[in-house]
N, C-alpha and C positions, 0 to 999 in steps of 0.2 A: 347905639353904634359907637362903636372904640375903635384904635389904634389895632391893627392887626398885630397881634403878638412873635416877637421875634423866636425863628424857629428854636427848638429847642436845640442845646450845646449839646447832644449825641455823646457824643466822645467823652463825657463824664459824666456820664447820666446813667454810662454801662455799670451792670455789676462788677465791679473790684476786685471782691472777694474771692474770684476762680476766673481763671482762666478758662479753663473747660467751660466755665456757664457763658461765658463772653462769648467765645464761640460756637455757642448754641443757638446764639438771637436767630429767628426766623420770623419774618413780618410776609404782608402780602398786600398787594395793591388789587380791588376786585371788584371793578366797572361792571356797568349792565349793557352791552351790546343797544341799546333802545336810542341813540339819539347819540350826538357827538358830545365829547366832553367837553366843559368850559376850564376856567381857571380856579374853583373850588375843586373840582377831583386834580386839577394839577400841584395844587397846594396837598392837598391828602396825599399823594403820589409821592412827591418829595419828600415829605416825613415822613413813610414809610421805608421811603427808600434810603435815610438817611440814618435814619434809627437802625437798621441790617446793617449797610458799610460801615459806619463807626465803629460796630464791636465787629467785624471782620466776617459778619455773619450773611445771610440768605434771603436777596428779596423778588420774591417769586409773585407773579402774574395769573391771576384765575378771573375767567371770564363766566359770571353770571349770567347766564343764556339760556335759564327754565324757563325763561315766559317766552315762549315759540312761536306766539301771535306777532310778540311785537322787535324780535331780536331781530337784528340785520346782521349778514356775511360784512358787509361794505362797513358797519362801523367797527365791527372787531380791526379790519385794516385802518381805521381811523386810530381806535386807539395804538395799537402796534407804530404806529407811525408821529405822533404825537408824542409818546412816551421816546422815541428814540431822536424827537426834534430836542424835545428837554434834555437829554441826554444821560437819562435813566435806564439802564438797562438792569433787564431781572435775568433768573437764575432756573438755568431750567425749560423745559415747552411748556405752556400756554396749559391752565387746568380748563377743561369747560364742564360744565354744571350739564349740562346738556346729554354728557356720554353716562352720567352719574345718578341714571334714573333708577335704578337696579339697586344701587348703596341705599338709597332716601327709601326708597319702598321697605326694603329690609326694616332699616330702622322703625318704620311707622311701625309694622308687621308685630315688631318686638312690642313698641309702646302699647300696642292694640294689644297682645296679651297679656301686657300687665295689669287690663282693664282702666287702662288711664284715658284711651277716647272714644268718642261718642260723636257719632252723625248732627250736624246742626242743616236746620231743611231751612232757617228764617233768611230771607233776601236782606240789603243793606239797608233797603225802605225800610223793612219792617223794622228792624233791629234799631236804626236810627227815631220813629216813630216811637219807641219804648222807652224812650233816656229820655234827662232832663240836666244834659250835660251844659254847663253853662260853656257861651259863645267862647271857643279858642279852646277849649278843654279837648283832653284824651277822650272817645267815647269807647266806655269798659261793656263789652258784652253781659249781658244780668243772666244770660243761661237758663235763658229759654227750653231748648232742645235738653236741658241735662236729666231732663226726671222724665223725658219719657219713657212709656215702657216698651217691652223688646216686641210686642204686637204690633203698636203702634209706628215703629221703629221699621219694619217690616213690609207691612201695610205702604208705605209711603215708597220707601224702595222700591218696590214691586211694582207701584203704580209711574215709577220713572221719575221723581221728584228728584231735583238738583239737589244736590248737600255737599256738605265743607265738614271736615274731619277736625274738632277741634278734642284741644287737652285739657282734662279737668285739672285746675294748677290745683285747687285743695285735697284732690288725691294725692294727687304727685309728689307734694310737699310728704304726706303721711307716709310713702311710698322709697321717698329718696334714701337708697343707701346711707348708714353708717360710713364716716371717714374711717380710714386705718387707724388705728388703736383710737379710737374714740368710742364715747358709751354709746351717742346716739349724732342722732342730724333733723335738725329739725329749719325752722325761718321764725324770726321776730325781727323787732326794730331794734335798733341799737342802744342803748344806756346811755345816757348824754355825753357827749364826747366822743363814743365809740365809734362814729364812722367816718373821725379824721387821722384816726390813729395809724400808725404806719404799722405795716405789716409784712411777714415772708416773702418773696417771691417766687416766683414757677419755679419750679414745678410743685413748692409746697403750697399747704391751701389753708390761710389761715382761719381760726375760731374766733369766735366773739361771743361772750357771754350774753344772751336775751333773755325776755322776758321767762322768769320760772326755772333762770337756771341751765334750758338748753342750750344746743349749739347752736350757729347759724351757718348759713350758705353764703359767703362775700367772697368778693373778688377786690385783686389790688388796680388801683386806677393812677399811674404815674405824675397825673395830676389832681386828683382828687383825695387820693391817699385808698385806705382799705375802706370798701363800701359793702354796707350790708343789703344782699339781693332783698330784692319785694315784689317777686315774682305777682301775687295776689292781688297786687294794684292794677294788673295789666288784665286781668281776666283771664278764663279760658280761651285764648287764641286759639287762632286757624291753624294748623300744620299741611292740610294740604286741602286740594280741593279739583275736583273735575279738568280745571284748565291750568292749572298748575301743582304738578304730581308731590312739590314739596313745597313751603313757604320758607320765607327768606330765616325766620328765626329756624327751622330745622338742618336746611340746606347747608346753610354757616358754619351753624355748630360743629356739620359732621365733616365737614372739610378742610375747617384750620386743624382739626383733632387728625383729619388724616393726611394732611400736612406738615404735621408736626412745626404748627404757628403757632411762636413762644408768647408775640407781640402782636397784639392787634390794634392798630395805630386808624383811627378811622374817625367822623367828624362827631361831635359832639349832639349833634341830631339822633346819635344810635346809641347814646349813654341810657337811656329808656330801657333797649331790647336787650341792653346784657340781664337784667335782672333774668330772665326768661332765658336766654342762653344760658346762666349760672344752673341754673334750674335742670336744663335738659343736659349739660354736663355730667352733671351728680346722675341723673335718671340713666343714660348710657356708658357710664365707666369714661367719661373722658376727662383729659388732664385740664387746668384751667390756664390757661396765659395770662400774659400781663397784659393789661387794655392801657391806653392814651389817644384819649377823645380832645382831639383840638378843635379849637375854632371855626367856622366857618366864615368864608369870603362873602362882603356885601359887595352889591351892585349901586351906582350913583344912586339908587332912591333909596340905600339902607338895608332894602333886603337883601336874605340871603339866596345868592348864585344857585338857580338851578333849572331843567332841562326844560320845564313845561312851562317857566318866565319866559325861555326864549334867552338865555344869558349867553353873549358872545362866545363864541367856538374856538378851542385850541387851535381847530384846522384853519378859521379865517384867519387868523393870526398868524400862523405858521403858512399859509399860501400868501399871505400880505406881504412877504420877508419881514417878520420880528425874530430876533435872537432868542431860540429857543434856552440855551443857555444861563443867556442873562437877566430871562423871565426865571428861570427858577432859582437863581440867585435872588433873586429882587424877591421872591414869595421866602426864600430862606429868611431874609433881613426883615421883611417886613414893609419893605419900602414902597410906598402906592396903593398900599391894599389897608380897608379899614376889616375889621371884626363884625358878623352879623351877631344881632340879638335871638342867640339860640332860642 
């Protein structure tokens, strides 16, 4: 647990170089309707929203609200009211995920006949039961469901088996477009050194020479510097399934893209899912943004702030009379708040 890091200085962090590119920045702040926000989406908020205003640019509000089980009307007015206690305001109505179920379906439709997914019938037991992921680790799907055949594939359907629409990442990789004038596109690790190296910004997409000479897939990280995707450490993930028409890696992708978000400014917990987002960028013709993954806020025992700890509510706070205000100045400084261990 560390010192929570003072926001970043915005206002010289912009591109220089253009004008026009300065005022292009588009960021987005995009809560889940499931439960009130605490002071970690308040901190993520304010860097987002801080990163827009400095280059003169757009910071726009989308409410993730595909999972229909558990979204509430009552906290989207929480957030809307929270956000305007801090004294953030965005640009634009309210996107919701919810009206956007026709876009995501498309998309699958498209990925579906590229032959990139496949039905997976295995429950979370099972799947869990099958690793030997050591305690704290990511558990990477081993792709079970991926070799069966299109009988047996059939056969289950028919007989009304629940399944989740997952994406073969080692097709996809083989699969992903050519960049513009480049020979090819492929994914490796980086050369040593190569994935602190600074590189282009949006809308270009910079190369990295990998293993055998190809290119790779990287994205620039404002803190990280340029990183090389490793889509294939994540498995073939879920994109959609029975009770949720898109997953959060699909959904994203296809939103900041139709958003036109330059900057995606979000905690350092979702530095994992860009590899995967870089991925399904390249797979769909979309541009890549700039990422800056901060910090996340601990709570008195270290952890990190979040909805199913039960972490104090913007709204208690703001029904208690605390200066909205002066809390997001104080998360801007740093003052009061330490750093979770991502």
């Amino acid at each position: 647990m560390t010192a929570l890091p003072v926001s970043s200085d915005f206002s010289t962090a912009t591109d220089s170089r253009s004008s026009a590119r300065v005022a292009s920045v588009v960021t987005r702040f995009a809560p889940s309707p499931t439960g009130r926000l605490h002071l970690g989406h308040a901190y993520s908020a304010v860097q987002a929203h801080d990163r827009a205003r400095a280059a003169g640019g757009r910071f726009l509000l989308r409410i993730e609200d595909i999972d229909g089980t558990r979204s509430r009307p009552e906290h989207v007015a929480a957030i809307e009211a929270d956000l305007r206690w801090l004294g953030l305001g965005w640009d634009g109505p309210m996107l919701f995920q919810s009206t956007r179920l026709d876009v995501y379906a498309a998309a699958l439709e498209r990925l579906r006949g590229m032959g990139l997914l496949y039905p997976c019938f295995c429950t979370r037991t099972e799947i869990a039961a099958s690793l030997s992921a050591p305690h704290g680790a990511e558990a990477v799907y081993p792709g079970t469901c991926r070799a069966l055949d299109a009988d047996a594939v059939a056969a289950r359907v028919a007989h009304g088996d629940r399944f989740a629409w997952r994406i073969d990442i080692a097709k996809a990789l083989a699969l992903a477009p050519p960049l513009p004038g480049r020979e090819g596109l492929g994914v490796g690790r980086p050369e040593a050194g190569a994935a602190r190296d600074s590189g282009p910004t949006h809308p270009s997409i910079p190369s990295l020479p990998g293993r055998g000479g190809r290119a790779v897939l990287t994205w620039t990280d404002e803190i990280a510097g340029t990183v090389v995707a490793d889509p294939l450490s994540h498995g073939d993930v879920i994109l959609a399934r029975k009770d949720a028409p898109a997953s959060y890696h699909l959904a994203v992708t296809i939103d900041d893209a139709a958003q036109g978000v330059s900057h995606v400014v979000r905690g350092v917990d979702l530095f994992g899912a860009t590899h995967v987002h870089r991925l399904l960028q390249a797979l769909l013709g979309f541009p890549t943004p700039i990422y800056h993954h901060h910090a996340l806020i601990a709570g008195p025992d270290g952890a990190r702030l979040a909805k199913r700890n039960h972490a104090p509510t913007l709204e208690s706070l703001r029904l208690a009379g605390e200066d909205g205000p002066a809390l997001a100045a104080s998360l801007r400084a740093g003052i009061g708040f330490v750093a979770a261990n991502a």
